[in-house]
N, CA, C and O of each residue as an XYZ file, in Angstrom:
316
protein
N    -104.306     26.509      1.303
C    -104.611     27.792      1.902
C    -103.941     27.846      3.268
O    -104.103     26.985      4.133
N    -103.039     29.118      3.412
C    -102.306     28.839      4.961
C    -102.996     29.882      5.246
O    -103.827     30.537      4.616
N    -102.298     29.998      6.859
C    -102.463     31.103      7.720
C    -101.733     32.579      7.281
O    -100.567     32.647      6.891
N    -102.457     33.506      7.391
C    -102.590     34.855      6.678
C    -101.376     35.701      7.956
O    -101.579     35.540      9.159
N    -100.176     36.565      7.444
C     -99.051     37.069      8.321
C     -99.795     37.786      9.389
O     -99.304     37.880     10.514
N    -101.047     38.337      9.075
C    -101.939     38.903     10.425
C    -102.081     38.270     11.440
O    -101.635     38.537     12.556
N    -102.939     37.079     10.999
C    -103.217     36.257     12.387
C    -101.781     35.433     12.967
O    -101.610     34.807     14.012
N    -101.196     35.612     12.251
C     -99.864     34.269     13.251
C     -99.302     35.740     13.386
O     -98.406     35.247     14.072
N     -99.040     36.872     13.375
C     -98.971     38.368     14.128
C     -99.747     38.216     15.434
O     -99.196     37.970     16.506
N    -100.977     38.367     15.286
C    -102.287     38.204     16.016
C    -101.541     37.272     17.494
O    -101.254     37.728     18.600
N    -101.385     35.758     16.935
C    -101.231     34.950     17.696
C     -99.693     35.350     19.064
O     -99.557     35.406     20.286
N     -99.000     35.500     18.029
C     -97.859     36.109     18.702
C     -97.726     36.962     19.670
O     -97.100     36.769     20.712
N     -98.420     38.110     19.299
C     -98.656     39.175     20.136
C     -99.574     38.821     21.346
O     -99.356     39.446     22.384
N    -100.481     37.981     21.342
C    -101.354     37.281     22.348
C    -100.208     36.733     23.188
O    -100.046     37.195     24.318
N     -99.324     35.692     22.679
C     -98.453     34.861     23.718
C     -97.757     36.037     24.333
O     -98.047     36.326     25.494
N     -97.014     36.632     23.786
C     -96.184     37.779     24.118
C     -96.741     38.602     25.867
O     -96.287     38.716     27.006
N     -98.019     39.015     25.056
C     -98.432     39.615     26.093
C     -99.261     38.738     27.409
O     -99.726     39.348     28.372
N     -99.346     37.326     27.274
C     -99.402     36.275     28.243
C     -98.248     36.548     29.014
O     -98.185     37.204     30.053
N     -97.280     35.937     28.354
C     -95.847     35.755     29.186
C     -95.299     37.379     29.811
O     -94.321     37.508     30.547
N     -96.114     38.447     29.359
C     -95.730     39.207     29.805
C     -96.462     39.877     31.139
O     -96.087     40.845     31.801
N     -97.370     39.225     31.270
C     -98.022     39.831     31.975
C     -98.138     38.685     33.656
O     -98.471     38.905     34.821
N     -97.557     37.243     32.727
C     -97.076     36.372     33.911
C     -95.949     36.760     34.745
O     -95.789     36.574     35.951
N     -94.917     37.544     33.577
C     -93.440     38.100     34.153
C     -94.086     39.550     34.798
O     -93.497     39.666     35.873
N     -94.893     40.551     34.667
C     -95.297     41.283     35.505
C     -95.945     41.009     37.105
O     -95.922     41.784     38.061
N     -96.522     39.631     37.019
C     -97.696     39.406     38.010
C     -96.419     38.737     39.294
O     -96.474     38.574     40.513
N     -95.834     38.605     38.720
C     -94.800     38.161     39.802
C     -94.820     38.102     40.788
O     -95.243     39.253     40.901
N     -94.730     37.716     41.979
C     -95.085     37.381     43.856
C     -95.909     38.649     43.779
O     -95.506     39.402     44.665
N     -97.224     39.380     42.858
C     -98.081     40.213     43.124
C     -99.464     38.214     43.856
O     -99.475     36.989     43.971
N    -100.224     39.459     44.044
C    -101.590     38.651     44.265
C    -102.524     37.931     43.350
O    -103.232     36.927     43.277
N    -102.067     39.190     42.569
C    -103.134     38.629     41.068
C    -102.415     38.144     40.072
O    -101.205     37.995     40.238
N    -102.941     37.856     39.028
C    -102.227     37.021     37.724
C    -102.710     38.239     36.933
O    -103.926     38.427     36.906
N    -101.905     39.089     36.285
C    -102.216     39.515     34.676
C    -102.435     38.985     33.392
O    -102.866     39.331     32.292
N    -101.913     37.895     34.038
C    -101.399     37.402     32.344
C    -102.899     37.288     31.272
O    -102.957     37.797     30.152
N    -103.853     36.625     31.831
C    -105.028     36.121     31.130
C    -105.691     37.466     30.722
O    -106.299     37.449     29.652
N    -105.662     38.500     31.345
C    -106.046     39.672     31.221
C    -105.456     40.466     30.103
O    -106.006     41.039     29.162
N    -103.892     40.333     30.520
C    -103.216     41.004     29.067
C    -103.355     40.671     27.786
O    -102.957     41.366     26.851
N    -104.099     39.265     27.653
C    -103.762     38.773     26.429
C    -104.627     38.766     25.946
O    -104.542     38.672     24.721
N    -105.926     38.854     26.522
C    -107.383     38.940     26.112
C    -107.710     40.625     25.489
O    -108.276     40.961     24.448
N    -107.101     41.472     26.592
C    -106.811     42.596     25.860
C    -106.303     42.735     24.393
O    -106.664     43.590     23.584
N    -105.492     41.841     24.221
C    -104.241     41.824     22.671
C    -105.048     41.335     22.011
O    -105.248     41.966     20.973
N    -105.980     39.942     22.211
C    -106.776     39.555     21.449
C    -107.908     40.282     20.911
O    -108.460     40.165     19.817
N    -108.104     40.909     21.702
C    -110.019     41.736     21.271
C    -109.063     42.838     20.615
O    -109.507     43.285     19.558
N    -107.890     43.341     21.018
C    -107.591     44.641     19.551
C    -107.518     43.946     18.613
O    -108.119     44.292     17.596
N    -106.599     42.472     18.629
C    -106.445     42.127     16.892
C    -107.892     41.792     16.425
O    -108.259     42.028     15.273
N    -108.588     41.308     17.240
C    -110.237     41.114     16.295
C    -110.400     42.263     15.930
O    -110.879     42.308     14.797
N    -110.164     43.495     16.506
C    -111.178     44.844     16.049
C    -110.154     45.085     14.963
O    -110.556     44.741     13.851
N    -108.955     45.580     15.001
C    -108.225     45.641     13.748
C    -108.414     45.129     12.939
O    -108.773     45.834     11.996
N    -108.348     43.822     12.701
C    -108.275     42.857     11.753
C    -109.152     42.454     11.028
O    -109.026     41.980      9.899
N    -110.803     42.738     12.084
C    -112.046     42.176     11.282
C    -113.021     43.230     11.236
O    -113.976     42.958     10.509
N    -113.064     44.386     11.815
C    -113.684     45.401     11.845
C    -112.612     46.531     11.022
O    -113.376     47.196     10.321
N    -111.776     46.827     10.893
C    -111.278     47.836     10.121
C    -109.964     47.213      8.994
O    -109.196     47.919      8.340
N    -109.997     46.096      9.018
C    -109.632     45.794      7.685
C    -108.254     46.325      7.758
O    -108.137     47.136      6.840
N    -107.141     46.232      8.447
C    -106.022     46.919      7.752
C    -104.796     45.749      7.537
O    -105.051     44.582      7.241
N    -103.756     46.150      7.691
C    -102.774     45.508      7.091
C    -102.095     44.660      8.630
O    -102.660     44.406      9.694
N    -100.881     44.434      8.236
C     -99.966     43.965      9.851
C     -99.646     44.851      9.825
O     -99.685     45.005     11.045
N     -99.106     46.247      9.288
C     -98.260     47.097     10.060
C     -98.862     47.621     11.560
O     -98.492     47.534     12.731
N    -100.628     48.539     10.433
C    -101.054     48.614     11.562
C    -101.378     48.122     13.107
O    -101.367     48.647     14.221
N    -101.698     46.704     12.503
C    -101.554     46.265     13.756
C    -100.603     46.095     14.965
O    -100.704     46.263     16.180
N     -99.614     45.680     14.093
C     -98.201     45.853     15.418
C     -98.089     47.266     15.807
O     -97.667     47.289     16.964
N     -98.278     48.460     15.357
C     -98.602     49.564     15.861
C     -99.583     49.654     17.225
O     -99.318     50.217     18.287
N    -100.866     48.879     16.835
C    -101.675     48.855     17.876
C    -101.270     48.332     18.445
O    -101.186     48.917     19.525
N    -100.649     46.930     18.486
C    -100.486     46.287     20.034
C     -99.144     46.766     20.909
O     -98.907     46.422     22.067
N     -98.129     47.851     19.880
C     -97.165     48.325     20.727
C     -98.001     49.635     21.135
O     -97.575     50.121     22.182
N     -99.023     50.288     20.603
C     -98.982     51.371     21.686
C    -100.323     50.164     22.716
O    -101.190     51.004     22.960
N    -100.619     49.405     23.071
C    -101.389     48.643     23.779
C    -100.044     48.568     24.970
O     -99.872     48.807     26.166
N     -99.387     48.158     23.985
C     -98.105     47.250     25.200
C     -97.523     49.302     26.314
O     -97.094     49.263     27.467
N     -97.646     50.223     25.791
C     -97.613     51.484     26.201
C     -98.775     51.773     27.318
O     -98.611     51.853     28.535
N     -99.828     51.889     26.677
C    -100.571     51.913     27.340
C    -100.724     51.448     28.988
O    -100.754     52.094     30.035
N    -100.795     50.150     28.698
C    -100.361     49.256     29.881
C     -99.305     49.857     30.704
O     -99.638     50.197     31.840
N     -98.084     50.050     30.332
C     -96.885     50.272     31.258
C     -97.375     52.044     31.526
O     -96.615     52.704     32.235
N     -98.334     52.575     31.082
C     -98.429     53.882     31.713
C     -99.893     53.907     32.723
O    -100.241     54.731     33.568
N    -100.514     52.734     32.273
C    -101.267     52.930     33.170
C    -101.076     52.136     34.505
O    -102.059     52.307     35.226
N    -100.153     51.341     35.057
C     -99.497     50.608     35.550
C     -98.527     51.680     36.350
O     -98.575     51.647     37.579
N     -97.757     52.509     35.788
C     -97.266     53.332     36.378
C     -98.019     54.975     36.649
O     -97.468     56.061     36.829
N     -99.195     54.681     36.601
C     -99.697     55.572     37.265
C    -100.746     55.135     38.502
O    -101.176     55.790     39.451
N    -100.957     53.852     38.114
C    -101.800     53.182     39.411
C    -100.491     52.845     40.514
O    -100.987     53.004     41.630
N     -99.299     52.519     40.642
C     -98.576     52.106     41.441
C     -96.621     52.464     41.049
O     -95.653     51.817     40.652
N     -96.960     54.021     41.516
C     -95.882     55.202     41.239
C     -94.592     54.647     41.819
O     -93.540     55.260     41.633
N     -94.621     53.577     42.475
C     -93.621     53.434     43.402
C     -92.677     52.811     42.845
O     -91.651     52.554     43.473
């Protein structure tokens, strides 16, 4: 029995949005990273174990997640 294309999706998208949020936090004050990824994580639980869908959906969710972020990011700090 292996690992199911969701969760090593799942997993991916977690690192992704680690390293991405380390490459955002950059000479800032704070660290994103642990934040971003915990975010990525609690959507793939709700996708994945509460509504049952496939991987497409999910990479859907975590790219409009990964949206989300860069708009709310650019509306907290316009500059």
């Amino acid at each position: 029995m292996g690992i199911s294309l969701e969760v090593v999706l799942a997993i991916v998208c977690a690192v992704t949005f680690f390293r991405a949020g380390r490459f955002e936090s950059d000479g800032e004050a704070y660290d994103y990273s642990f934040v971003w990824s915990l975010m990525s994580v609690l959507l793939s639980a709700l996708v994945l174990i509460f509504l049952k869908v496939s991987w497409g959906i999910l990479l859907l969710c975590q790219v409009g997640l990964f949206f989300g972020i860069g708009v709310f990011r650019a509306l907290r700090d316009p500059s």
